[in-house]
N, C-alpha and C positions, 0 to 999 in steps of 0.2 A: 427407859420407858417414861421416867418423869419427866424428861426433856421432851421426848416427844410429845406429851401430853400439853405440856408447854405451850409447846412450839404448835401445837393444833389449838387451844384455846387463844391464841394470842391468832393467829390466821383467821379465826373465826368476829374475833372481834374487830378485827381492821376491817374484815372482805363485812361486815356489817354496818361499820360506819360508815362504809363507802357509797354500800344501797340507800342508807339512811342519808347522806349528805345529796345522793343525785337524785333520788326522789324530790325530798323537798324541795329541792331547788329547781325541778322541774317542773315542781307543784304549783311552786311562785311566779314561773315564769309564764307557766299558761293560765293563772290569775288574770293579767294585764293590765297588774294598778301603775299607778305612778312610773316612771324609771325611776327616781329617788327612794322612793319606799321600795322596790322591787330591791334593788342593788345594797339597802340597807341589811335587809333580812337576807339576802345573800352571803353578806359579810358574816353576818351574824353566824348561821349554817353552816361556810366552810371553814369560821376560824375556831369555833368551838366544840368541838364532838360532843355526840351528844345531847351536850346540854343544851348548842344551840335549837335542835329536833323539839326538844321540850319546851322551851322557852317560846317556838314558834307554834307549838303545839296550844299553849295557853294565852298567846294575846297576839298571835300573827293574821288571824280572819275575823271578821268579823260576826260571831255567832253568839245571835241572841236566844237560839233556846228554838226548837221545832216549834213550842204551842207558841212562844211570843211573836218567833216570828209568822208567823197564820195568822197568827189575830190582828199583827201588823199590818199586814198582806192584805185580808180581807178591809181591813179598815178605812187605809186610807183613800183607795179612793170615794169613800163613803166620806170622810171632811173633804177631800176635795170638790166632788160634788156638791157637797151642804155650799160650799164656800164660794163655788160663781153661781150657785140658784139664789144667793142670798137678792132681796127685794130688788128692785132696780137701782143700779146706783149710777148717779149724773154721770153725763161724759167730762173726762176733764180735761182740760184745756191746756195742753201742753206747752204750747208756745207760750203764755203766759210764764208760764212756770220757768222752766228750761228745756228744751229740744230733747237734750244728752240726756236727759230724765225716763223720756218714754221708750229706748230700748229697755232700759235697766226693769221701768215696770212690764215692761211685754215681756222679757227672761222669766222674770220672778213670778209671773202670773202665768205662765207656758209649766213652768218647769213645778208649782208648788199649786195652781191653781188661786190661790190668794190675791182678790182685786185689791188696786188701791183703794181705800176709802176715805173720799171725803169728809169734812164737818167735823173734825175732833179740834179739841182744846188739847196744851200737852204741859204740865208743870217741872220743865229742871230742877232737881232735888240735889243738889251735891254735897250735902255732909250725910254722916247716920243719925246726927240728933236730929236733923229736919225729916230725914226720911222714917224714924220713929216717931214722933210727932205727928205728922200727918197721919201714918198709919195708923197708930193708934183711936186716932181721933174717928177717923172712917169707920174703923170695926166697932168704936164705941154707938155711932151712927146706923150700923147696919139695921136690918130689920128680916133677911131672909138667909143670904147667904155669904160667910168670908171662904175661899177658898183659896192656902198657899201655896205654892211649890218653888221648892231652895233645893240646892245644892248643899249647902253646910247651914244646919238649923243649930246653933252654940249659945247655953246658956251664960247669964253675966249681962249688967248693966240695960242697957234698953229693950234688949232682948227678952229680959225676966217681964219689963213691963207689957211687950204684946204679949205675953203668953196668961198674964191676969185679964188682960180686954178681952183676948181668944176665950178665957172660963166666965167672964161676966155676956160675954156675946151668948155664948151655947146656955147659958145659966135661964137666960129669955129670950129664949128656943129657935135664937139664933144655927142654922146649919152650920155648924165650921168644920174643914177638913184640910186636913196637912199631908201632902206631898213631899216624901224626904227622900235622897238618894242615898241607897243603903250604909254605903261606902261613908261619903262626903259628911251623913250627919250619925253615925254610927253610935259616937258617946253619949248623941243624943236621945235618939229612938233606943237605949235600954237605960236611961237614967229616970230620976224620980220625979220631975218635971213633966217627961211626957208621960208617967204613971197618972200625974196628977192630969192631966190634959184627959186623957182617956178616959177618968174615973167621972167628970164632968161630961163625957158623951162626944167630946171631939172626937171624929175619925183620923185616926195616922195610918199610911200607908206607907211600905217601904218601896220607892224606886228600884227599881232592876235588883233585886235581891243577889246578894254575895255571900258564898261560901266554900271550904276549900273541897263540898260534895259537888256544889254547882260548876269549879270551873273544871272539873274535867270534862261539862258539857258545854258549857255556854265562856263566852268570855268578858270575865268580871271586872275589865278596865274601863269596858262599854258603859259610861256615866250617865247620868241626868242631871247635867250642866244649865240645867232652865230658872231663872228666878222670875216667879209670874203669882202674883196677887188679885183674884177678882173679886170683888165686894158688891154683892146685891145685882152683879151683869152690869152694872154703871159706870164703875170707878173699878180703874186696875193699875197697877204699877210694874213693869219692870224695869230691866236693867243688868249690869254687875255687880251689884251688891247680896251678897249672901245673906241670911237671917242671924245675925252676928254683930256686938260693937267691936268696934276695932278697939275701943279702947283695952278693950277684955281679952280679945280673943290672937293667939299664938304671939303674945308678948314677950316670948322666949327664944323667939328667933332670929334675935337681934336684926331685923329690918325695916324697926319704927312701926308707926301706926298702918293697917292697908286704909286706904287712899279708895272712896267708891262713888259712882253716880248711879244715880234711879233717875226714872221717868214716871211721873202722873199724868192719868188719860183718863179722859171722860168723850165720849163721843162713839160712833159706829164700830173703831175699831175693836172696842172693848169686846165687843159681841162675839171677833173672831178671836182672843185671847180667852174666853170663856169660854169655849168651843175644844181647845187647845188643851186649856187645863182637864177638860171633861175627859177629851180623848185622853189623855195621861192616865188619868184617874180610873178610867174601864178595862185601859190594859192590865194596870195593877192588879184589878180585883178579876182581873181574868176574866169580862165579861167580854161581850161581842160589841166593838164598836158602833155597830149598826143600828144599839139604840140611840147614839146617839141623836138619829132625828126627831126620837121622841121623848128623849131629856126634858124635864118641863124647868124653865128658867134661863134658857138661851132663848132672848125675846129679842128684836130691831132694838137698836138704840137710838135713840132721836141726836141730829146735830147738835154740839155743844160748841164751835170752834170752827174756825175757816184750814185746818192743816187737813193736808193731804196725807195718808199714813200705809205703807205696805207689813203685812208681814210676813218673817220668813222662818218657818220652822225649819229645820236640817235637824240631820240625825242619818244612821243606819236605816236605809226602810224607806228612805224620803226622798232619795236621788243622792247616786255615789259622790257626786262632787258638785252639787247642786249650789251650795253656799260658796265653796272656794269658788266657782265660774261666774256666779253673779260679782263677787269681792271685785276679780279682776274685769269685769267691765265695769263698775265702778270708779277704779284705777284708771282706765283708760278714757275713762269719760272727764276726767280732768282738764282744764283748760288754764287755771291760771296758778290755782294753791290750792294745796291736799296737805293735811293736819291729820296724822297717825296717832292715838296715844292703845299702849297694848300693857301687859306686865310679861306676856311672853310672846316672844319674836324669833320665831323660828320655823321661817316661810319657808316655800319649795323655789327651785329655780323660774317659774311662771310666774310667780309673784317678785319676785326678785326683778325679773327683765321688766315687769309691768313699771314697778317702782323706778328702775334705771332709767328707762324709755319716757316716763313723764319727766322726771327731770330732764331729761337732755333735749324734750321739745319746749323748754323754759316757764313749768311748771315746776313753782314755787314747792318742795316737797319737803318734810318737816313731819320725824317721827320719835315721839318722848317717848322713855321707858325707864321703867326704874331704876335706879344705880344700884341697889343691892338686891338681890333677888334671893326668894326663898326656895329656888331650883338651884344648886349648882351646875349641874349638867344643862338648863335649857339658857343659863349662864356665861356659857362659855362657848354653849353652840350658836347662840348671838352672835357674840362679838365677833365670830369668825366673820361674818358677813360684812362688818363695820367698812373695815376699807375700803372694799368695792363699791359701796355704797355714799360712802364719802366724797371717793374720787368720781362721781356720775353727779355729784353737787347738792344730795341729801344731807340735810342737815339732821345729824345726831344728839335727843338731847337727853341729857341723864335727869331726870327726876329727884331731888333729896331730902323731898319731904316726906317721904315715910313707902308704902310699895305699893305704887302704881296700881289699881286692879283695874280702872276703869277703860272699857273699852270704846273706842269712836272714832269717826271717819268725817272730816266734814270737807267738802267738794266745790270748791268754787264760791264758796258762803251761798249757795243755792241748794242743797241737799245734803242730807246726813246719815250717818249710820252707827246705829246703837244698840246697844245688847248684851249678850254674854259672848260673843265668841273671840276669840281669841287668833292674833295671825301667828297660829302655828299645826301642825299637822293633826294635833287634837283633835282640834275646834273641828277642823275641816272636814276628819273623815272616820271621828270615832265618837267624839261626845253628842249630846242633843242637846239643844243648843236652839236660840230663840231671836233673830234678830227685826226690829222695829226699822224700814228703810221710812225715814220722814222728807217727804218733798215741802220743805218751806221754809223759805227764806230768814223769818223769824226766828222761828225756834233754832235755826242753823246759826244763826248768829249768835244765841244766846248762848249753843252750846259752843261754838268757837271763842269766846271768852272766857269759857271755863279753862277751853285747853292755854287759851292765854295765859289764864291766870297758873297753871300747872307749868308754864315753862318759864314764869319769874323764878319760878322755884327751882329751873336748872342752868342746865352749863350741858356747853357743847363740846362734844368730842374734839378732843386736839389731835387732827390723824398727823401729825407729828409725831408729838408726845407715844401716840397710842402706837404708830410705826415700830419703835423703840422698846415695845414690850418686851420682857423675857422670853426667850425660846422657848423653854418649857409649857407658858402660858399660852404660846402660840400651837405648840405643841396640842393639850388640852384642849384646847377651840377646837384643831382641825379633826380630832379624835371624835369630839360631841358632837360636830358638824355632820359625822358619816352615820350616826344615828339618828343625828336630828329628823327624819321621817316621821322615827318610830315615840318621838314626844312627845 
């Protein structure tokens, strides 16, 4: 009898994992994302009972929550609209510029609504002492409004000091308001610091709130990856840089200092960065987007600057592969030399063929990344890629001055691209994420010298050397590699 009993508990749970593996897996297949990502969470499903069903259950879709996403829903196209009614803006003059320019801004403005905008000034910041410094000095400057939003807000060193200008700004009635994703800046948003912020009248909001009640509804991997500053609607700054010194901040993970660039902007685009942060800011507090037309302090910005400026929000909500599609006509809009610098590289096969395909039409291709990385796993799902990439005539450079965070694209020394996102499946199709496309020759060059100066600092891959690696290690790549979707 107790064998039988057995012997019926044990039928019962296989003929269950059975429906529960061809379910999902059916579920995934009539998804219709990626083949990479489809065939990753496939692996996942049928190699692990069970737990794989769970694991897919809590970060396999992208679900923001029924009321966030509605508010999403209704919202955007409420910025979209705001964003090509905005006042008339000159025509621009593409042949000037670059030809290969004006598809990339017809996608970006088809697909996100965001014109290019003329007349902005844009300052390269590439240390955190210049980029707290200036900040600083701004908020000390303000007179209406500072508004942040970071991904990782971490006390220590210059950090401490914006968050004294943030209480001397609100002190004289300055508005200032903090944007933190829940996750990213966590130790933050319950420590005594932001006690002290609050008690002086700055508003903090949590980013996409996480908890272990929420993610059986919503999934709590979904980030707010945006680092975006606007002061007074004038002056805005982003970039890759977290609200954090490197000097200070995860000095225990033996990977050296992180390595950041920022961008200062005075000019039209600020206006649409202002706009940006606002919408952030109303989903948080769970209001209707819709005010945003009647927001008061999104005003015109007068020209300050001859740079042409796109922006590109992406995110869940904003166009499923909206960013990845623009990246690769970017790519392919290459003509002579393309300059990568990422800290995580763990592209799909579309970005792969895009990258092989410009080198092999004798486009200069050249992409830095950290030599030590504080992923192991997105570590290892790199390297896998190295050889192929190698052998197409990509030059691979390792980074070894401390860990790469900055991200950038520059194109011909005619256009650029900068931001937070990241070429890896994240960036592309999970986090939010903020990217600055700049059409102008200048500032491209100025930021192509930084990446110069980033690769005095490395050394290129010996695909010899690297040929020769341990099996095991080769091993390990091609294991992270088959997850690498899910990064």
């Amino acid at each position: 009898m107790i064998g039988t009993l057995s012997l019926d508990l044990t039928s019962w749970i296989l003929l269950t994992d059975l429906v529960i593996r061809f379910s999902f897996s059916l579920r995934i297949i009539m998804r219709k994302r990626a083949a990479s990502i489809s065939f990753a969470w496939l692996t996942i499903i049928l190699l692990l009972p069970f737990v794989g069903a769970v694991t897919y259950l809590l970060f396999g879709e992208n679900r923001l929550g029924e009321r966030r996403a509605s508010r999403l829903l209704k919202g955007r196209p409420i910025l979209k609209q705001w964003a090509t009614s905005l006042r008339e803006i000159p025509a621009v003059d593409w042949q000037a510029v670059n030809p290969e320019c004006r598809p990339l801004n017809q996608q970006i403005f088809t697909t996100t609504g965001m014109p290019t905008m003329p007349g902005n000034q844009l300052e390269l910041i590439d240390t955190a002492e210049l980029f707290f410094s200036r900040l600083i000095t701004d908020i000390d400057r303000a007179h209406f409004n500072c508004s942040l939003e970071f991904y990782i807000f971490n006390e220590g060193g210059g950090v401490d000091a914006v968050i004294e200008a943030l209480i001397r700004a609100q002190e004289r009635g300055v508005t200032c308001r903090l944007l933190l994703d829940s996750i990213g800046s966590k130790p933050f948003l319950r420590s005594q610091s932001a006690n002290r912020l609050r008690k002086a009248g700055v508003e903090i909001r949590e980013a996409l709130p996480a908890g272990l009640i929420r993610a059986l509804f919503i999934r709590i991997d979904l980030r707010n990856h945006r680092k975006i500053v606007v002061i007074d609607n004038e002056i805005a700054y982003t970039g890759s840089q977290n609200l954090v010194d490197p000097k200070f901040f995860r000095q225990d993970e033996q990977v050296g200092e992180w390595v950041d660039a920022m961008v200062r902007l005075t000019g039209p685009v600020v206006e649409l960065l202002a706009a940006g942060f606002l919408f952030d800011w109303l989903l948080e507090r769970r209001q209707w987007p819709t005010r945003l037309k009647k927001m008061i302090g999104i005003q015109p910005v007068s020209a300050a600057g001859d740079a042409l400026v796109q922006l590109v929000p992406s995110g869940p909500g904003y166009g499923e592969s909206s960013i990845h599609d623009f990246l690769l006509t970017a790519i392919y809009a290459a003509r002579h030399e393309l300059v990568l610098t990422t800290p995580y590289f763990v592209p799909d096969n579309a970005i792969l063929a895009a990258l092989r395909s410009a080198a092999q039409r004798g486009v200069e291709v050249t992409i830095i990344v950290p030599e030590t990385n504080d992923s192991r796993l997105v570590h290892y799902a790199s390297r896998a890629n190295f050889t192929t990439l190698s052998q197409a005539g990509i030059r691979i450079m390792f980074f070894s001055g401390g860990l790469l965070h900055t991200k950038t694209i520059t194109v011909d020394n005619d256009f650029c691209l900068f931001g937070s996102v990241n070429l890896d499946m994240r960036s592309f199709w999970l986090n939010f994420e903020m990217t600055l496309v700049i059409y102008d020759q200048v500032f491209t060059n100025t930021l192509r010298s930084l990446q110069q100066a980033y690769l005095h600092r490395s050394h290129q891959l010996d695909l010899a050397v690297f040929n020769n690696r341990p099996y095991r290690q080769q091993l390990l790549e091609n294991i992270a590699l088959l997850i690498g979707p899910l990064l």
